[in-house]
N, C-alpha and C positions, 0 to 999 in steps of 0.2 A: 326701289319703288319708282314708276313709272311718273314724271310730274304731270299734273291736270295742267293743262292748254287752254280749258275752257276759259272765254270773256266772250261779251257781249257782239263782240264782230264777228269772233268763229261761228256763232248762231243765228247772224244776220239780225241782231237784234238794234235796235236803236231806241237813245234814250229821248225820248219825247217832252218832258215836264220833268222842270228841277225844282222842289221849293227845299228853303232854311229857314229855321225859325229864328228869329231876333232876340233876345232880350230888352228891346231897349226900341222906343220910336223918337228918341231925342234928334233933333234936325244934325244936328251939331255930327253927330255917331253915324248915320245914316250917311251923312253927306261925304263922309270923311272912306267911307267904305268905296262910294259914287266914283269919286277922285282916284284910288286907288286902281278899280276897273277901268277906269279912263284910260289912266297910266300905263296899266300892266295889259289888260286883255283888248281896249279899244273898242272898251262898251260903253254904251249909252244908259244910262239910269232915268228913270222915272218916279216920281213919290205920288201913288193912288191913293186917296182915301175913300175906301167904301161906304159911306153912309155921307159925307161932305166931300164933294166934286168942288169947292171952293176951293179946297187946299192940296189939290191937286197941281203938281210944279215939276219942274225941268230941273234935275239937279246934276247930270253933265250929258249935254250932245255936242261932240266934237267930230263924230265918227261917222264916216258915209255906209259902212259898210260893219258886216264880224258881228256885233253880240247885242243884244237889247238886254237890259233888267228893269223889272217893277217891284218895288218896295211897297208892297200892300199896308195900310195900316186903317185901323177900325177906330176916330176917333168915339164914339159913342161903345163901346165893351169896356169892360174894364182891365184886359190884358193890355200892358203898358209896350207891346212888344210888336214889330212888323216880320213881315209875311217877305223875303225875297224869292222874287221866280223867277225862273227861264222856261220859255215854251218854245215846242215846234225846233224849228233850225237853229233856235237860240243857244235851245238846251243842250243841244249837241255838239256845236263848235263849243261852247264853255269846259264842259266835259271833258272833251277831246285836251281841249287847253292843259286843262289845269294834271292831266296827267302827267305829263312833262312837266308843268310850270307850278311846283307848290304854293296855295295859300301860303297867305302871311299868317304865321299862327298867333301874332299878337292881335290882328283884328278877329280870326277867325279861330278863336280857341272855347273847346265843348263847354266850358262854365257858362259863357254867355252866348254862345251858336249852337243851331246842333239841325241833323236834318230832318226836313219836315216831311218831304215825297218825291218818289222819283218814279214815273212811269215808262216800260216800256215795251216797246211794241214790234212787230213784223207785219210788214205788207205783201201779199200773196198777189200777185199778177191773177186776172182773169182772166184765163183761156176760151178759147174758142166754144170749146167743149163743156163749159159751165152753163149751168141755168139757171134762175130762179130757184126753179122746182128742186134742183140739187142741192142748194146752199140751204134751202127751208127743212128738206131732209133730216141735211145734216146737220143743221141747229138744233131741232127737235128729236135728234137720237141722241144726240151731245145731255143733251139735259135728263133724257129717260135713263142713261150711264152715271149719271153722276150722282142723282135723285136715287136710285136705288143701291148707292154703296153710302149712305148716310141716312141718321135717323129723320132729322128735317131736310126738309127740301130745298137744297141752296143751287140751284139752277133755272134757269126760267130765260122763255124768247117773249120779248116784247116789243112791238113792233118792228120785227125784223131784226131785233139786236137781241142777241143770245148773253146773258151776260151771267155770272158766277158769284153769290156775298153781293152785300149792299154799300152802295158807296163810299160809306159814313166805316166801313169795317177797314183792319189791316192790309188786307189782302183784297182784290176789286179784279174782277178778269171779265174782256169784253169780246165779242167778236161782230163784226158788222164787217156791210160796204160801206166804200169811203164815196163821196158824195158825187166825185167824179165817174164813179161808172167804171175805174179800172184796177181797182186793188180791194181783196179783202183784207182789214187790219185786225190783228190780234194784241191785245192790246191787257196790260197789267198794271195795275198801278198798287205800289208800296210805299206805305206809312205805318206812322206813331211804331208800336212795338217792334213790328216785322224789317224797318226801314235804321231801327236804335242796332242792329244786329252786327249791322256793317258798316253804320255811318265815319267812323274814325278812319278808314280806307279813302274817303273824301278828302282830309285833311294832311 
């Protein structure tokens, strides 16, 4: 049997947004994760709290350069648990990392981690030869394709952005330009069910 080659670089893909779910928003737990990153990847940690910007705090920068994380956490819900991400070039040196460099599986083990989302994406260069009138096209047959091989209609271009499912679902597909004028991104984001499939390959 022939082995599949396929990963994310043979397809030019890049992971853009990493989240994990926490169990736990104890400083104590949190911090101690912070420290670890410090040590091992030479990331910097942040503690957000969305709904109180008061308790918002620096839990390690020692690092000029390599990896940022924010530890989201909601003190007003009542899930006692935080939100870590990486985004953008974060999420991808981390990635990159940690495929050579295993998690610690005592801090990082599925009873109390598990992962939250991981989006990703492909940038298409804009050639010369592109228009407007071509990329509106082609969003708008993209959607008349995809709308008639299903009962409801889960395609739609809105403001110039073609996108596939609604944010809030498993599965989220985008296509736009990027703001710069030179790449179109296609862009995927996977969570909750579709993201549980393969999360242990993280770890």
């Amino acid at each position: 049997m022939k082995e599949n080659k396929l990963n994310f670089e043979s397809e030019n893909l890049v992971v853009d947004y990493l989240t994990f779910n926490i169990e736990s928003r104890e400083p104590e737990r949190l911090q101690k994760i912070a420290d670890y990153f410090s040590k091992n990847f030479q990331c910097n940690s942040f503690l957000i709290d969305l709904k109180d910007p008061t308790k918002n705090r620096i839990l390690s920068q020692k690092h000029k350069k390599y990896c940022k994380a924010e530890f989201r956490t909601n003190s007003i819900k009542d899930w006692p648990g935080a939100i870590l991400s990486f985004s953008g070039n974060h999420a991808q040196f981390f990635y990159e990392t940690i495929k050579t460099k295993q998690l610690d599986k005592d801090l990082f083990d599925l009873d109390s981690i598990n992962r939250g989302r991981i989006d990703l994406c492909y940038d298409r260069k804009i050639k010369q030869s592109d228009s407007v009138q071509t990329l509106d096209l082609f969003l708008k047959n993209s959607c008349t394709k995809i709308n008639s091989k299903v009962d409801n209609p889960k395609a739609e271009v809105v403001k110039g952005v073609f996108r596939v499912g609604k944010r809030s679902s498993t599965n989220y597909f985008r296509v736009y330009p990027k703001s710069n004028g030179k790449f179109i991104r296609f862009e995927l984001e996977l969570k909750k069910s579709a993201i549980k499939k393969f999360q242990s390959y993280f770890f």
